[in-house]
C-alpha positions in Angstrom: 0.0 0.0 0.0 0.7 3.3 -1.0 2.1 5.0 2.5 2.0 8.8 3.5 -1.0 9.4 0.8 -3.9 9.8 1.6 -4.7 9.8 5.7 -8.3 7.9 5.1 -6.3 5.1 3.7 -3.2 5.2 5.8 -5.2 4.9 9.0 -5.1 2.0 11.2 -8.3 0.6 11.0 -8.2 0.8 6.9 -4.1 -0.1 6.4 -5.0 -2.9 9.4 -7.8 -4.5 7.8 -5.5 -5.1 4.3 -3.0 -6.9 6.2 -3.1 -10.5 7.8 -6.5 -11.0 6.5 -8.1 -14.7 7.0 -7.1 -17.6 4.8 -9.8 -18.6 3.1 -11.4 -22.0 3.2 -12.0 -24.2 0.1 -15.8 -25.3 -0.3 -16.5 -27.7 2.1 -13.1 -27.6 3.9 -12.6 -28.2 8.1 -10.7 -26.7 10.5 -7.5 -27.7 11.4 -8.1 -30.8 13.7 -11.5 -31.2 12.5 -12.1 -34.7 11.0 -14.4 -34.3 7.7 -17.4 -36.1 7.1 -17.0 -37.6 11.1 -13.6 -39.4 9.6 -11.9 -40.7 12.7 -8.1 -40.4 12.9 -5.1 -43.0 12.0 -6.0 -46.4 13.2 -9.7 -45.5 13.9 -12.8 -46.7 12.2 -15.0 -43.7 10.6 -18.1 -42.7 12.3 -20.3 -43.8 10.1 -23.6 -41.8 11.7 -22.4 -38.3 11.6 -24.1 -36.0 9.3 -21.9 -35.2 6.9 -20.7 -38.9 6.7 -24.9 -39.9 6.5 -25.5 -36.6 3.5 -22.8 -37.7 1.7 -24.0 -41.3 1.3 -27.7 -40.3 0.5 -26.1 -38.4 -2.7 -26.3 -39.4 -6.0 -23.1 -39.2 -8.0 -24.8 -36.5 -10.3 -25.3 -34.4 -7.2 -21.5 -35.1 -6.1 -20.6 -33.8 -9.4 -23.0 -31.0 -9.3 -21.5 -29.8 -6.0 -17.4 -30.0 -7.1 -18.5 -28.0 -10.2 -20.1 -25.3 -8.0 -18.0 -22.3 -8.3 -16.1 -21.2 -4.6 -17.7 -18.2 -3.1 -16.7 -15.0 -4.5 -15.9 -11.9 -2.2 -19.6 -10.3 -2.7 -20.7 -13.7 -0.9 -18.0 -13.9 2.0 -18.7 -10.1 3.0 -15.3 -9.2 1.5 -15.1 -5.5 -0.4 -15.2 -5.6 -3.9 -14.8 -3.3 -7.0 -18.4 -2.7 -7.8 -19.1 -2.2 -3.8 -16.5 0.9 -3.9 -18.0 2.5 -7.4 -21.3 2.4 -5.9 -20.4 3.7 -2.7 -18.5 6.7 -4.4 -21.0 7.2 -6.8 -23.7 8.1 -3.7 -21.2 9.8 -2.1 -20.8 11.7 -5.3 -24.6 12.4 -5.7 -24.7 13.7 -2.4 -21.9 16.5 -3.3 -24.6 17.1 -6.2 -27.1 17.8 -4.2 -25.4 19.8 -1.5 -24.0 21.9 -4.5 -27.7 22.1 -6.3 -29.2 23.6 -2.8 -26.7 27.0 -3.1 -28.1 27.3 -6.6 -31.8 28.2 -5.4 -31.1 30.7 -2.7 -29.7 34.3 -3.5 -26.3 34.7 -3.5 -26.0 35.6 0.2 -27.3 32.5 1.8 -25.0 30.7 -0.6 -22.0 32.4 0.8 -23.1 31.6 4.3 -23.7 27.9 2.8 -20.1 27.7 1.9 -19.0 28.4 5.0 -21.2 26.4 6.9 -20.0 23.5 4.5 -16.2 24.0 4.6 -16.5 24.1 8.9 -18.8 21.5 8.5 -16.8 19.2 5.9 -13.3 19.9 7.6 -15.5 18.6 11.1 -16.7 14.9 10.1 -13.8 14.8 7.8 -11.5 14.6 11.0 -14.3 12.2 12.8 -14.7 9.9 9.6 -10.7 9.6 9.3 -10.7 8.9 12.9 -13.3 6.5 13.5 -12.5 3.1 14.1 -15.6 1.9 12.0 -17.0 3.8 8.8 -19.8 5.1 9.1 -22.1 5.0 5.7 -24.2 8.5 7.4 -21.5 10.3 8.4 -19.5 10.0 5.5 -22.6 10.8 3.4 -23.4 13.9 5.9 -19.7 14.9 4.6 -20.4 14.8 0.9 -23.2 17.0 0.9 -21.3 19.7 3.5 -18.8 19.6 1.1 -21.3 19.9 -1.8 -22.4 23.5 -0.3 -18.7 24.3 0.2 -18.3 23.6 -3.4 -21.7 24.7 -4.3 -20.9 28.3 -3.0 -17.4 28.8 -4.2 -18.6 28.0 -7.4 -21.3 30.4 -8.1 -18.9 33.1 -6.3 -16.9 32.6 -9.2 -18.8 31.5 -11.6 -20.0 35.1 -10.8 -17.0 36.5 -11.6 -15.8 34.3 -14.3 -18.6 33.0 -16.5 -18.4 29.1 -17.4 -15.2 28.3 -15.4 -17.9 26.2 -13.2 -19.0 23.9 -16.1 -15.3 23.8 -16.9 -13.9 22.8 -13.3 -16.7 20.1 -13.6 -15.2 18.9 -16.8 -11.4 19.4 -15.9 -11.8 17.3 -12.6 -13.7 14.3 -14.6 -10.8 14.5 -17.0 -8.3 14.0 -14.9 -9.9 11.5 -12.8 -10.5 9.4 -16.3 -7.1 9.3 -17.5 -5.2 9.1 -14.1 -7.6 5.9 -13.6 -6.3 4.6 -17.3 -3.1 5.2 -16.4 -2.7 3.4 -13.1 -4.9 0.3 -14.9 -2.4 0.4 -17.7 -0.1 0.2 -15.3 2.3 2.6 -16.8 1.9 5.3 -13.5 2.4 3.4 -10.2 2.9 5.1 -6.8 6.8 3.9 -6.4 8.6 4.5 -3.3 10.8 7.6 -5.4 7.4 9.4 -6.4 6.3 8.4 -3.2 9.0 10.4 -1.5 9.2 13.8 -4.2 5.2 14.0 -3.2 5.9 14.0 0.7 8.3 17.1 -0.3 5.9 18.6 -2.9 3.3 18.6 0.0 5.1 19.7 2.1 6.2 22.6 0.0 2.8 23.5 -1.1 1.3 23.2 2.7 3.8 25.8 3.8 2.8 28.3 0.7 -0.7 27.7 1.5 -0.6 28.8 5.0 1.6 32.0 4.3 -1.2 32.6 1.6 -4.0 32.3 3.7 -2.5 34.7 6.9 -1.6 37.5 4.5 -5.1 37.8 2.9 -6.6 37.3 6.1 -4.7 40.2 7.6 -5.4 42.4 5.0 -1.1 42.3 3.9 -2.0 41.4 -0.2 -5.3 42.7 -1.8 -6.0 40.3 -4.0 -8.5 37.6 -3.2 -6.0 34.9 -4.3 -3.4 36.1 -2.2 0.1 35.7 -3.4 -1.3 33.6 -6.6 -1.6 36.9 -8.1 0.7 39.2 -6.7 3.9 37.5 -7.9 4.5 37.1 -11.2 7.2 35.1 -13.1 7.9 36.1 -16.1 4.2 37.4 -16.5 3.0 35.0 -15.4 1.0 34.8 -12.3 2.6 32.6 -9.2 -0.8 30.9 -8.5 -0.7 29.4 -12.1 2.7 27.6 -11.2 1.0 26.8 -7.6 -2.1 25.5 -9.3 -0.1 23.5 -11.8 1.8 22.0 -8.9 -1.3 21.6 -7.0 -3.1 19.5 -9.6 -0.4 17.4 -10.4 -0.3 16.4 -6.6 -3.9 15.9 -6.4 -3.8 13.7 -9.3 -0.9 11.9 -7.7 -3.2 11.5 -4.8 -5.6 9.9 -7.2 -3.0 7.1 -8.3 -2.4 6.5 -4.1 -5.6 6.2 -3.4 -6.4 3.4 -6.4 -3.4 1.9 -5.1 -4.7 1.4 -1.4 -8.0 0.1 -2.7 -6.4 -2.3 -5.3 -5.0 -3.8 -2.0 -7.8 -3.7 -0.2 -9.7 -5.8 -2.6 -6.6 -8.1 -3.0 -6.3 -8.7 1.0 -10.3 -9.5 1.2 -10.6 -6.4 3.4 -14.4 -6.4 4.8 -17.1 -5.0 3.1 -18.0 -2.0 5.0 -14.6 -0.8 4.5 -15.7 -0.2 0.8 -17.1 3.1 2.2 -13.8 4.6 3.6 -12.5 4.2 0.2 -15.6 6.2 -0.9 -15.0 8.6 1.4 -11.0 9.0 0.3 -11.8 8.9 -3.1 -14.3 11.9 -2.5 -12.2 13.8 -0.4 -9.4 13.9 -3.2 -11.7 14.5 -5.7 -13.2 17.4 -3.9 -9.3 18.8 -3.6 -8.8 18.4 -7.5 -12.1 20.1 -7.9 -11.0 23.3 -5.8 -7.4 23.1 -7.1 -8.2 23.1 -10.8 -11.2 26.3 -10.0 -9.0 28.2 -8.7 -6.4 27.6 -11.5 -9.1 28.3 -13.9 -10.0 31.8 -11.9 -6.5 33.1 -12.0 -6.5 32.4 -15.7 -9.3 34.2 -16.2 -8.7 37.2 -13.8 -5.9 38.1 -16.9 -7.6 38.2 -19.1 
């Protein structure tokens, strides 16, 4: 598993149930010291009236046959966490960012700012309790999604406001990048190797430090612009932020190929089921990043103009 990723995924509970998991049993198949079919040890006569001995005898061979051509239990069956369980899971956690985000768009613009708010306090909240909670919780982590959906909601008709169409084209951006950086990793030709691993953790760290320098100085009233230091450098001409933002979507999309990583192993180990909504839940929280990230590139862009 991908380490120092994704938090969700390099919790305990989630990094714990992809290791050691149970050896599965073949069909049919006893425990260790358990005779099968009431077969008695070396040197002992089988019990011939125990019930699996007594089934086995009332059988007709075409049943026999019937039942060693019955295909082993997959991991839908055993309550193990599966492909299709973490698509479906991320896809409700997805429609709840939908309809968080579709509420800001029938109040005036106002409420919608005060929406934003209450979503990013609210979001950053259960994002700490759903990372930290020994079991996922399905509410919770849907409660999440649709905070976040009025934190994204808001932002985006702010400026959307400002910037005609670079919501529709956030939407867009953020799809596209999630489509290709899934091809790629399921190619197999962009894999998150110990060396990436490492030039991320320093790229973060990087970027972490910028963004909290940013966000004091346009708090305290030190740079004008709404963007903070994004704007207020330039390299030749061009605006800092659009180096930041570059940056910034790269390591979200990096995020992306950690996060497919940690769930590839989960399915591999047979994690349990219900763990299929912490990957939901990591998935969305990334996504929800790249969303923001590529928005805010877009903005700067267009603020050029």
């Amino acid at each position: 598993m991908a380490l120092g990723g994704n938090p969700i995924f390099n919790g305990k509970n989630f990094r714990g149930a992809t290791q050691a998991p149970p050896v599965p049993q073949a069909y049919g198949q006893n425990q260790y010291g358990q005779n099968p079919y009431g077969q008695g040890g070396y040197g002992q006569a089988p019990v011939m009236d125990a019930p699996g001995w007594a089934a086995q005898q009332n059988m007709t061979q075409d049943q026999l046959q019937q039942m060693y051509n019955r295909p082993a239990a997959g991991p839908a069956e055993t309550g193990r966490m599966t492909y299709d369980d973490v698509i479906i899971k991320t896809a409700a956690c997805l429609g709840a960012v939908m309809v968080g985000a579709a509420v800001t768009l029938f109040v005036s613009l106002p409420l919608a700012s005060m929406l934003m708010i209450v979503g990013a306090l609210g979001g950053f909240v259960l994002a700490l309790v759903n990372t930290f909670k020994k079991q996922p919780s399905p509410a919770l982590i849907l409660a999440y999604a649709g905070l976040e959906g009025l934190f994204l909601g808001g932002l985006t008709r702010i400026l959307d406001g400002m910037f005609p169409g670079v919501g529709l084209q956030a939407v867009i951006g953020t799809l596209s990048v999630f489509a290709v950086t899934l091809v790629l990793f399921r190619s197999g030709k962009v894999r998150a190797t110990p060396k990436a691993m490492r030039f991320f953790m320093i790229a973060m760290i990087g970027y972490a430090v910028f963004a909290l320098v940013n966000m004091v100085m346009v708090w305290t009233g030190a740079v004008q612009s709404p963007f903070g230091l994004s704007t207020s450098i330039q390299i030749l001409g061009i605006p800092l932020g659009v180096f930041i933002g570059i940056l910034a979507i790269g390591l979200a999309a990096f995020s992306l190929i950690m996060d497919f990583t940690s769930i590839e192993a989960g399915v591999r180990a047979g994690a349990p089921e219900r763990f299929s909504w912490t990957a939901a839940f990591g998935l969305t929280v990334t996504l929800v990043w790249l969303y923001v990230e590529i928005i805010r590139l877009l903005s700067i862009l267009r603020g050029e103009e």
